[in-house]
N, C-alpha and C positions, 0 to 999 in steps of 0.2 A: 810609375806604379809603386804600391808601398808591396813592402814582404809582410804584411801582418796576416794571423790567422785568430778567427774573431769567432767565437763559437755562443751561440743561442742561448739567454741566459734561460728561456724557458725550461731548456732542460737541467733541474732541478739538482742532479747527482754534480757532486764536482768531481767524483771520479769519472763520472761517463765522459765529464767536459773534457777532465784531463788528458787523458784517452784519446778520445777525437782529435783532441791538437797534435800530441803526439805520432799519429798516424797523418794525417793532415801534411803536420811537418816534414814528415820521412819522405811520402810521396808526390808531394807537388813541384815544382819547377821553381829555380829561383826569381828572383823579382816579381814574385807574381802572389796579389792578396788574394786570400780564400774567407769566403764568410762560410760555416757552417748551420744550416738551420735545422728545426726540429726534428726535423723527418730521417736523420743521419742518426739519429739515439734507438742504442742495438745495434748497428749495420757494421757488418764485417768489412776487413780492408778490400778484401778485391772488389766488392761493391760499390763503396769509397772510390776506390782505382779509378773505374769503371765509370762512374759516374763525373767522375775530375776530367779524366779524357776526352769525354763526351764536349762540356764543357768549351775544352781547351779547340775543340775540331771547333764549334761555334766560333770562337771566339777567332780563328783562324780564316773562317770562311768570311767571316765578316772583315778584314784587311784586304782579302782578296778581292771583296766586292766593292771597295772602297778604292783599288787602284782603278783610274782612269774613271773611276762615275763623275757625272756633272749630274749637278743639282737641279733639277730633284730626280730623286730617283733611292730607291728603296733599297736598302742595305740588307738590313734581316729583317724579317716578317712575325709579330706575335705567333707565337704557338694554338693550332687551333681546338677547338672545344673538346675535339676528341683526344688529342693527344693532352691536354690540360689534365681532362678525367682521367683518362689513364694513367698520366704520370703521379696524379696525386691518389687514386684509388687502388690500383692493380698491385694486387700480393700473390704469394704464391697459392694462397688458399680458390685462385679462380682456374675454373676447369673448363669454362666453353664465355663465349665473348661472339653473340649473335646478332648480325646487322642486315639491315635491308634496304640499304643504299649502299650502290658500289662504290662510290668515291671516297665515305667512308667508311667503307671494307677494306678499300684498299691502304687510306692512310693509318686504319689499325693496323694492320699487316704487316705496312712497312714497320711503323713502330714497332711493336712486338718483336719483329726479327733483327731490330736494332739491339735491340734492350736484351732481349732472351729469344733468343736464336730456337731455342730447344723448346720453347713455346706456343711456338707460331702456327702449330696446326689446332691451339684453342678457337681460332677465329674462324668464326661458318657466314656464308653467307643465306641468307633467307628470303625465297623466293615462291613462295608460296600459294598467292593469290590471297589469301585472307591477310587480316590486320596484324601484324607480328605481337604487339598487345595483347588481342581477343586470341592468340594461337597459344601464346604461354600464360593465359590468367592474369596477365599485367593488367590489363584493365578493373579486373574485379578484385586484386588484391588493391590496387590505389582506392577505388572507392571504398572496400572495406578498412584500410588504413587510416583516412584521411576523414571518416566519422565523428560524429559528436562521441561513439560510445564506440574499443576498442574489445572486444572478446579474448580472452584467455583459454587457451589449451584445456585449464581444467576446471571451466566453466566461471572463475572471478570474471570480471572486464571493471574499466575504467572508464570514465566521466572527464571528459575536456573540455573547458569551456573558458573564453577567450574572455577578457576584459579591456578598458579601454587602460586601465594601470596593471594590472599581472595577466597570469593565465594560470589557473585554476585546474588539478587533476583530481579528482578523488576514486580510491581506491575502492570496491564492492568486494565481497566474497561469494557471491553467488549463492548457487548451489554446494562451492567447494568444502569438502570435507575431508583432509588428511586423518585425522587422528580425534578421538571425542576428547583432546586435551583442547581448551579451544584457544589459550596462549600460542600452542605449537602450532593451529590452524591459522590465526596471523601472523606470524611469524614467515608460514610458509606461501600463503597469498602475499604476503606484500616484497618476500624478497624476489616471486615470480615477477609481478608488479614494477618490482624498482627497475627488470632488467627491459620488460618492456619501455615503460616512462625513459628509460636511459637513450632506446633505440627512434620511439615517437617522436622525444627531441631533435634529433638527427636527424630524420625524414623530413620531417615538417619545418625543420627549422627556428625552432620556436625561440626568441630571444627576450632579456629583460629579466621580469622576476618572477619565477613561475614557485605556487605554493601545491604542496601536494599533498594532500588527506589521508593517509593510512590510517588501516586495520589497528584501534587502538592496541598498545602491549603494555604491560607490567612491569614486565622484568627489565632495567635497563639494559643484560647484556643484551637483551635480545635485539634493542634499540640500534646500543652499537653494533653488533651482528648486521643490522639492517644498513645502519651510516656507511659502517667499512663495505658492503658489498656493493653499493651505489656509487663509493669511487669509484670501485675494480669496474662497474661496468661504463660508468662515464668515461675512461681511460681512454677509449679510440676515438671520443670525439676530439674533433682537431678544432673544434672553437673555444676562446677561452673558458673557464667556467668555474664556479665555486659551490660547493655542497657544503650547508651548514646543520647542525647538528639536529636532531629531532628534539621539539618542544616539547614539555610538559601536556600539552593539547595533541599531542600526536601530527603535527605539522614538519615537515620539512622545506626549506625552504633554498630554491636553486636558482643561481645570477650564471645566465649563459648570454653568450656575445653574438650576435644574428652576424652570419658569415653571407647571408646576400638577402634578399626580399622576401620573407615568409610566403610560405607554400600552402595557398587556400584554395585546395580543391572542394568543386561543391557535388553535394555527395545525395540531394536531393532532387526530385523532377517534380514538374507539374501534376498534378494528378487527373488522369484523363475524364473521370468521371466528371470531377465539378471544374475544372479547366482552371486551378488557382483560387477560384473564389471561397470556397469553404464551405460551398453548401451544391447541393443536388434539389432534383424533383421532389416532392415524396410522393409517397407510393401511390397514394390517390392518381394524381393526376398523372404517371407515370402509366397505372393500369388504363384509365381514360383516352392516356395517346395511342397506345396499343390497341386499343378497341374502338379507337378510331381509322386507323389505319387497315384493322382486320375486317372492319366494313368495307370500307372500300376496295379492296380485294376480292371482297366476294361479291359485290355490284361488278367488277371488271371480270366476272365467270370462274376467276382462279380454284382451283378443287384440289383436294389433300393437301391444306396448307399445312408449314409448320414453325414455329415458333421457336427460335433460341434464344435464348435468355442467359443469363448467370444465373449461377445454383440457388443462389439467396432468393432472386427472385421466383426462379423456377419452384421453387420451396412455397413461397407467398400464393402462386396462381393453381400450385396444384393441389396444398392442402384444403382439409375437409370435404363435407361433403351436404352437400353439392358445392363444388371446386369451382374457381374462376372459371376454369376451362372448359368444366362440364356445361356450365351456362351459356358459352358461347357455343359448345357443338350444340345443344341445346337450340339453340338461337336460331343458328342458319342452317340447319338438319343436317349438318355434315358435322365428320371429327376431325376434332382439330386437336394436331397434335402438338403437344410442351416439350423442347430438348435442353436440356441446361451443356452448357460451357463452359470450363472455368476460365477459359484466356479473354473471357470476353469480360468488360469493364462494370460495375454494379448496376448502370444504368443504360446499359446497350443492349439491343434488342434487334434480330433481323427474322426476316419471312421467306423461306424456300420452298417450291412447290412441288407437284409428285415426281418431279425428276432429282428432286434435290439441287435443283439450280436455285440461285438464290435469285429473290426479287428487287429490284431497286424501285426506293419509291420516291 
């Protein structure tokens, strides 16, 4: 094995590089190469330490396993999904780490009290009967994330829309109103803007050339005010990535490196009314089924019927006068009573009788 210690030209400072090596050097074991990678830029020696130990126990167990194996047979095992995340996600900034499977409950656990001992009671296990998802809003934050349109705090949102050559964001101000300067109101929607756009990338994954539309501005420092706070928030993406200067046209334009397969969640459902197709009954013949149906209910003796609807409809049959309704109780010398729903769909419709039991027809 060589003694070299070979540190990540990504990171940028050559003091931080020098640094590293320096510590690197002091703590490692002779004959033995160290690569140092990004994720050591900032990190104190005993962390360092810590981490090289780690290492060196691997690197140990795997000899051991290596006396007396015959082939084949499995030396060290990839690290799994959980501890993967972990080891590339987990900062001190995390206070609870919730799971609902034991097996990886328990390999977070162990991890954890490997790594930081003094941690280890972040980890709960979740057992609840409900979907752990629908129990913390995970579910309706990913839908609401993963949208054509992104909503802002103080009422801007953004426009994402994929192409088959970039990916396209553009900026809105809403409703938002900082200050009746209206320079300092784009200013201030788009540097909210930049910090979202910085995070959506991240989530979703988005790679390639993505162009993104701001709130035109004037002034160029404000321009730069905006460039420089787009690095500072692009900073903890760990994929590569380049921010080029805002255009004359108020464009900005971002080259980021897809770190696995774009994340397309779809954020839309069938609609129950016209079941996909795009169209429904209309009302004519919609009122016609209804009042074919409510005849024959009352050929089969049924008395105190009633009628749910959706409101829009219920709207349709009860105004004026004489009302749809009034013509049927009309009709077959009984009242018949209209109740609107709103959980029911624009075009659904059911019949309960004086018990309030409903009728299937």
């Amino acid at each position: 094995f060589n003694d070299i210690v070979a540190v990540s030209r990504k990171i940028h400072s050559s003091e931080e590089r020098k640094r590293l090596q320096k510590i690197i050097e002091a703590i490692k074991p002779k004959n033995l190469g160290v690569i140092v990678r990004t994720a050591a830029e900032g990190k104190h020696t005993a962390e360092l330490h810590e981490d090289l130990l780690s290492l060196i126990a691997t690197w140990k167990t795997i000899q051991e396993n290596l006396k007396g194996a015959v082939a084949p047979a499995k030396i060290l095992s990839e690290q799994g999904k959980t501890t993967s995340m972990l080891r590339d996600l987990l900062s001190a900034e995390f206070n609870r780490i919730v799971v609902n499977d034991k097996n990886i409950f328990a390999d977070t656990k162990n991890y954890i009290q490997r790594i930081s001992p003094e941690k280890a009671d972040i980890v709960a296990y979740y057992n609840n009967g409900q979907s752990i998802f629908d129990s913390y809003g995970i579910t309706k934050q990913v839908k609401a994330a993963f949208g054509k349109t992104v909503n802002l705090p103080s009422g801007a949102y953004l426009i994402i829309e994929h192409t088959e050559a970039l990916h396209v964001i553009d900026v809105n101000s809403g409703y938002k109103s900082v200050s009746n300067n209206q320079e300092q109101n784009a200013l201030e929607t788009n540097l909210e803007a930049a910090e979202e756009i910085a995070r959506q990338l991240r989530l979703r994954d988005l790679g390639g050339i993505i162009v993104v539309d701001f709130i035109d501005m004037k002034l160029l420092e404000n321009k730069k005010k905006l460039a420089d706070a787009m690095d500072q928030f692009m900073k903890p993406d760990r994929a590569k990535h380049a921010v080029l200067p805002i255009t004359k046209f108020g464009l900005m334009q971002i080259t980021r490196q897809r770190m696995k397969p774009e994340m397309n969640i779809n954020t839309s459902e069938v609609c129950p009314s016209c079941e996909g197709t795009g169209k429904i009954s209309s009302t004519l013949i919609l009122e016609d089924e209804i009042a074919k149906n409510l005849s024959y209910l009352i050929m089969q003796k049924h008395k105190g019927l009633t009628i749910e609807v959706h409101p829009i409809l219920y709207t349709y049959l009860t105004a004026g006068f004489p009302s749809r309704r009034f013509k049927w109780s009309w009709k077959y010398k009984q009242k018949i009573k209209v109740k609107a729903n709103s959980t029911y769909h624009l075009t659904e419709f059911r019949f309960f009788d004086d018990s309030d039991e409903e009728i299937k027809l």
